[in-house]
N, C-alpha and C positions, 0 to 999 in steps of 0.2 A: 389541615392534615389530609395525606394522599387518599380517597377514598380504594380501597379492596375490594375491587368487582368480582374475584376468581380466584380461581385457586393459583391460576397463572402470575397474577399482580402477584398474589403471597407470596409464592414463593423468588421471585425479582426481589423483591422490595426486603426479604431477609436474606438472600445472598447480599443484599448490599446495604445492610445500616446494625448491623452486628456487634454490641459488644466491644468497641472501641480498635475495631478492624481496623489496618493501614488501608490506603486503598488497592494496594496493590493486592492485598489477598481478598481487598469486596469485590473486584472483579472478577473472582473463579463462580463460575457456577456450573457444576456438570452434575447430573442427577437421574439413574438411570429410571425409576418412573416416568421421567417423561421423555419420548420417544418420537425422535426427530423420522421422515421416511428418507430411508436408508437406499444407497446405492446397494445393487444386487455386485458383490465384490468378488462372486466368485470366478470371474476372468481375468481380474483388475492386476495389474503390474503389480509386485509386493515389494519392487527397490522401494526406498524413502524417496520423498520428494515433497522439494519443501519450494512456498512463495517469499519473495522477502518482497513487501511494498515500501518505498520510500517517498513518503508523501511531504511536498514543496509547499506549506501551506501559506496562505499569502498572495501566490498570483506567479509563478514564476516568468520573467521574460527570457521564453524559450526560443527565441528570433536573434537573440545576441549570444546564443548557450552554441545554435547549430544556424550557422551564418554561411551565405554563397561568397564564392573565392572568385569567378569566372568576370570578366571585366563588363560587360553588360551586366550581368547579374547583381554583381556588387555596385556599379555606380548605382543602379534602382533603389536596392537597400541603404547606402549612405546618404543617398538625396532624401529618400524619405524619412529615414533615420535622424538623419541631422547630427545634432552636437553629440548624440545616442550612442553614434559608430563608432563602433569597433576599428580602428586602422588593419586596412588588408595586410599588412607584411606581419600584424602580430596575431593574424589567427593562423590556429596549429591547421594542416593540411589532412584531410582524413581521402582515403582512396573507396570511395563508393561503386561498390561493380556494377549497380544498375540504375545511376545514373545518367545515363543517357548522355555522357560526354559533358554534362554541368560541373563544375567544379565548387568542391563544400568544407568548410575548417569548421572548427570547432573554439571556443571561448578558452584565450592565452591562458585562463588556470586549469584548462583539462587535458595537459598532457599526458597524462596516464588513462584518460580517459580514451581520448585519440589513439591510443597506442592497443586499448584489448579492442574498440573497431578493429582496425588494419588488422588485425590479427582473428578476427571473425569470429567473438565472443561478445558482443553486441551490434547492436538495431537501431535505428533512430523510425516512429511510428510518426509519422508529419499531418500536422494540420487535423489534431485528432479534438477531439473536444464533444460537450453534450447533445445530442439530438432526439427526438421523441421519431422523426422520419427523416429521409433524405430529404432532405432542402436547397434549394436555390437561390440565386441573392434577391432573382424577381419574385420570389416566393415569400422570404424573407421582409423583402419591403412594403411588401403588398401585408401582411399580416396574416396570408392565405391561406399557412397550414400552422397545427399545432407545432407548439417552440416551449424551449424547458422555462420551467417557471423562477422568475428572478436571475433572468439573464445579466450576468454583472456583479451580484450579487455573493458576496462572499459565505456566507451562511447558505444558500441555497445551493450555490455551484460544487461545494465541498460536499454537502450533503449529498447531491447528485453524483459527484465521480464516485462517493462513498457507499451510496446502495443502488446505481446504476437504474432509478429510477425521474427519468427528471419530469415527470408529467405528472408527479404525487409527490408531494412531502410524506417522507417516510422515514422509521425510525430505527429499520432493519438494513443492516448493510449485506453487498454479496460475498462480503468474506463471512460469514456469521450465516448465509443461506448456506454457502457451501460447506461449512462444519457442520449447519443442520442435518444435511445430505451425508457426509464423509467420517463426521467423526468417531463411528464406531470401526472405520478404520484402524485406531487405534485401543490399544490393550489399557492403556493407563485410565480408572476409573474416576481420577482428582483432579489431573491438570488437561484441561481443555487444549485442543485442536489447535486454537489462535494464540497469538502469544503478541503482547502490545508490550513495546520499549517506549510507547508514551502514555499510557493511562488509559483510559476510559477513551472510548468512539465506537462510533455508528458503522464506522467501515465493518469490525467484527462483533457487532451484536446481533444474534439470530435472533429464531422465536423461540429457541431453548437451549440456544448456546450462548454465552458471552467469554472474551478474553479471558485472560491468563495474565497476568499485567506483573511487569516484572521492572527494574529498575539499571539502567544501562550499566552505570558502577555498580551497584551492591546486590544483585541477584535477585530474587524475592523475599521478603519479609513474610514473618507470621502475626500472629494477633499481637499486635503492642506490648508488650513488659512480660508477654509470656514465656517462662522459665526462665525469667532474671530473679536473680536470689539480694536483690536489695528495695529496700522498702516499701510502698505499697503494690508492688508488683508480685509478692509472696504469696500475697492475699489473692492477689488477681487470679495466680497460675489456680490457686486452691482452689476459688471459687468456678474458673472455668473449666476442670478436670470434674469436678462436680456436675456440671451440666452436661460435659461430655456421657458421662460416666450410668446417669440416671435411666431409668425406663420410662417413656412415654408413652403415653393411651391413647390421647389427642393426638389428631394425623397430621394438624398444624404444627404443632406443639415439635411432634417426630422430626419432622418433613426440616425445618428451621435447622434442628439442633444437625441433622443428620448434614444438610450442606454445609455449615460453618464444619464441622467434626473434618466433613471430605476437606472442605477448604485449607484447615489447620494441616492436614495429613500429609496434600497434594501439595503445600509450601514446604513443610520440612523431607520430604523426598525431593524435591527442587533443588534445594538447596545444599543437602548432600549430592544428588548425585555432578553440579555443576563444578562442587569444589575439589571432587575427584578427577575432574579432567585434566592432565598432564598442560602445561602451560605451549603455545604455540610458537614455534619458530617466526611466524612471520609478527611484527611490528606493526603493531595501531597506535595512532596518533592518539592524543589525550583532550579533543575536544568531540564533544558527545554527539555526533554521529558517527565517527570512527569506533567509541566506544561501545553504540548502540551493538553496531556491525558486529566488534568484539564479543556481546553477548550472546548477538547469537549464532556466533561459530563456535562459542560454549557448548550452548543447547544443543544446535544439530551433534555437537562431539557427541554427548549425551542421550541421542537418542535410542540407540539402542536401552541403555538403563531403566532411562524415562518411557518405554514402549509405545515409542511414536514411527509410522508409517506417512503421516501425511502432517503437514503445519502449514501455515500461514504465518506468517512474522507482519508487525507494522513499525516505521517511526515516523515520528511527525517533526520533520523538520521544518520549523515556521520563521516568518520570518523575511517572507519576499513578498511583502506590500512594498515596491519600490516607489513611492508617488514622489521620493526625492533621493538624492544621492544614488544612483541606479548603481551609477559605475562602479563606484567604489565599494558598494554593497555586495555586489555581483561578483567582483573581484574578489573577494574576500570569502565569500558562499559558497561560490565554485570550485573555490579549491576545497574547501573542507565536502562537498561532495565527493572529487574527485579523491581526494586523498581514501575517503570511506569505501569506494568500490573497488580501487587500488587494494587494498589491504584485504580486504573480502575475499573477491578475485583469488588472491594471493593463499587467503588461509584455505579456503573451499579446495584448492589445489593439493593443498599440504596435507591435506584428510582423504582426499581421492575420492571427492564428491562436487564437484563443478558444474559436470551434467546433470546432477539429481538437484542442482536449485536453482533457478529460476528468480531474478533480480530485476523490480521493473519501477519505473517511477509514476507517481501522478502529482496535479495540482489543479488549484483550484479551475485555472482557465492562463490563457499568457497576458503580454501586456497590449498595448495600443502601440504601434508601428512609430507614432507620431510623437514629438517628446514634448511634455506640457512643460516644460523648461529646464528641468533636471531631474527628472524621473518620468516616469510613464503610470498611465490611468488601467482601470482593470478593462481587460479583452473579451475573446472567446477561443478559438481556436490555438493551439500550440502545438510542440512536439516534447515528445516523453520518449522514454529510454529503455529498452531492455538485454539484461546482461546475463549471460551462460554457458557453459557448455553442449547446451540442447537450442540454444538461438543459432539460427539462422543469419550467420553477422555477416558483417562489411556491407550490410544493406539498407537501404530505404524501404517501408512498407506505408504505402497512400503518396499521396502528390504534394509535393516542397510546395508551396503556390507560388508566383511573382511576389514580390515586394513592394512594385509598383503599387503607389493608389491607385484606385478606380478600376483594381484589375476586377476580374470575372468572380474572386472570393470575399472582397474587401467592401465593406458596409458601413463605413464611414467611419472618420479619426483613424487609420488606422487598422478596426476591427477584422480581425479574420473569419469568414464564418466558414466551420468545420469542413472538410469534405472528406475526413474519417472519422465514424461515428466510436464511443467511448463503447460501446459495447459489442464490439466484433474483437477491440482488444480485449477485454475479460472475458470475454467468452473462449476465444484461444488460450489463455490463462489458465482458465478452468478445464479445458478438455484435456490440455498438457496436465495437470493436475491429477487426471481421473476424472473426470464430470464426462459421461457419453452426451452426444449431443441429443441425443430426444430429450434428456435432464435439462437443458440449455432455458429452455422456457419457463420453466422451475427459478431460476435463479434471477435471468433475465427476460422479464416482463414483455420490453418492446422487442427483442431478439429477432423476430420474424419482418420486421419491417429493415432489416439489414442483410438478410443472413437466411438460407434455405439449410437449416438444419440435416433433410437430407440427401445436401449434393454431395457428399462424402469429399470433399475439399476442405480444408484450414479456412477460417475468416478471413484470416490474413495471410500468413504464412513464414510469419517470422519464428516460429518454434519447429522443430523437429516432433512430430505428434503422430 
């Protein structure tokens, strides 16, 4: 049995084993006793504005996603690619404006992907990945400087993009720091900041905030059989309207019944105000990151109802360990990405909120350049995505690398080592958000070994901030 060090453990530990809870309503916990430190919000932007993370769990191979076109470039990548490549005449053509005159496509199932780039509603961040400091590959080989722990490693690297700490196993994510920070942003006392269309993660778990976990078809559920009118479920509703109901003296005893109560509460306000929302003109596919997508252009419908100012959305699309079948995996993957931002895109339009969100991808780490004969081994470095009407599109932010082995980033098999570090992008994330940069170190730990908080410049500069 878990020992109870605090009063902290207690109350975790009854937000989430409650009474025959779904899990979707044991991941609410918001509880105004305890008191996250708060942004000073009285400057703060008051539009909505919401994050959507789409997390590639698995390893995506982001090197065949955002592929070079230019004939040097490309022969580099196909030789070392091998049986991997892509054929040049079938990658889709994107027009990058500062590119420096390289030529770049995109993977034959992202045509709609390819099409909101050209059209300057997405980013491509290159060569981005985990670092504890700027590193070199002589640095790198030498073992000279500190390097994230369990390089390669799928449980560690995930954890790492997921709390942006890779020099600690840790169990607090920066989307869960930043709801620590932000979410009394919001008016609604029941449903938390973060909102998971996959369960339970580390990405949004604070030190006193956790997810909102909802379900991509069916919305949020409340406690199991509560208010079903057939059989032992009669009992159930009786007995827990009972415990609702009671006065407690014990501050445990309180404290317990009073989150499941908010929990119960903040689900059935969910759940009406989602099924109010008039249905949308635009068309989402029926495979479950379209769907995911679908929900939460519900929510955001909803927010006004739901009295939200600020969110975080996550999914976890998993699923790209490619160690075999790449191509045909990828093929296949890609488009149900593509099709899911497509329709997004689309609805976020439809509502006259495109600017107010904010669409970015992560994953574990990309592949190995080199093909272990029909798929590829886990990496380090890749490229990720982001998509909006406050991005700064049709552009590159960090350096595409060579292809070539043995270039100046390339660390054997393949391996890319980063030369954009994982937290200069969340950290522009976070300030587009609302996070001032002095906050920056608050969230992100090694943030100063990247990033001069205050050179009054973007990290990067792919958002509008």
């Amino acid at each position: 049995m878990k020992t109870i060090r605090n009063r902290r453990d207690f109350l975790k530990i009854a937000g989430l084993t409650a009474l025959g809870l779904s899990s979707p309503v044991s991941s609410i916990f918001k509880l105004n006793a305890i008191k996250a430190a708060s942004l000073d919000n009285s400057g703060r932007d008051r539009d909505y504005k919401a994050l959507v993370c789409l997390y590639q769990g698995g390893g995506n191979d982001s090197f065949n996603m955002l592929i070079p076109r230019g004939d040097i470039e490309y022969n580099e990548y196909a030789l070392t690619r091998s049986n991997l490549a892509i054929p040049k005449n079938d990658i889709l053509p994107i027009d990058v404006q500062n590119g420096n005159g390289k030529l770049f496509g995109l993977h034959p199932s992202m045509q709609d992907t390819a099409n909101l780039f050209n059209s300057e509603h997405m980013a491509f961040i290159n060569n981005i990945g985990t670092l504890v400091q700027p590193t070199t590959k002589e640095e790198f080989m030498n073992n000279s400087v500190p390097l994230p722990l369990g390089l390669f490693s799928h449980s560690d690297q995930t954890q790492q993009w997921q709390t942006a700490v890779p020099n600690q196993r840790v169990a607090v994510g920066w989307a869960g720091r930043l709801a620590d920070l932000m979410h009394e942003s919001n008016s609604n006392p029941n449903i938390p900041m973060n909102i998971s269309l996959s369960g339970t993660n580390i990405f949004q778990y604070g030190n006193s905030t956790v997810e909102f976990s909802i379900d991509p078809h069916g919305g949020s559920e409340s406690i199991y059989g509560y208010g079903a009118d057939w059989g032992l479920n009669v009992g159930r509703t009786q007995g827990i309207d009972m415990l609702f109901n009671r006065q407690y003296d014990d501050i445990y005893e309180k404290t317990y019944i009073d989150v499941l109560k908010g929990a119960h509460e903040g689900s059935l306000q969910f759940r009406e105000a989602i099924e109010a929302v008039p249905d949308f003109n635009t068309v989402f596919e029926v495979d479950d990151v379209s769907q995911s997508f679908h929900m939460i252009a519900k929510v955001i419908a909803a927010r006004e109802t739901l009295g939200f100012e600020r969110q975080i959305f996550f999914i976890d699309y998993g699923g790209w360990d490619h160690h075999d079948e790449l191509l045909n995996n990828q093929e296949t993957m890609l488009q149900f990405v593509n099709n899911g931002l497509k329709s997004f895109a689309e609805v976020l339009n439809e509502l006259g909120l495109f600017d107010q969100v904010t669409t970015f991808s992560m994953s574990d780490f990309s592949r190995t350049l080199t093909s272990n004969g029909n798929g590829t081994d886990h990496a380090w470095g890749g490229n990720v995505m982001a998509m909006g009407g406050s991005v700064n599109g049709k552009k590159f932010y960090g350096e595409y690398p060579s292809l070539e082995l043995e270039n100046p980033v390339e660390v054997g098999d393949g391996v890319m080592l980063p030369t954009t570090a994982t937290d200069l992008y969340f950290a522009e994330l976070a300030i587009w958000l609302g996070v001032t940069p002095s906050e920056l170190p608050t969230i992100f730990p090694n943030i100063s070994n990247f990033y001069d908080i205050n050179s009054g410049i973007p990290p990067l500069g792919f958002l509008n901030i």
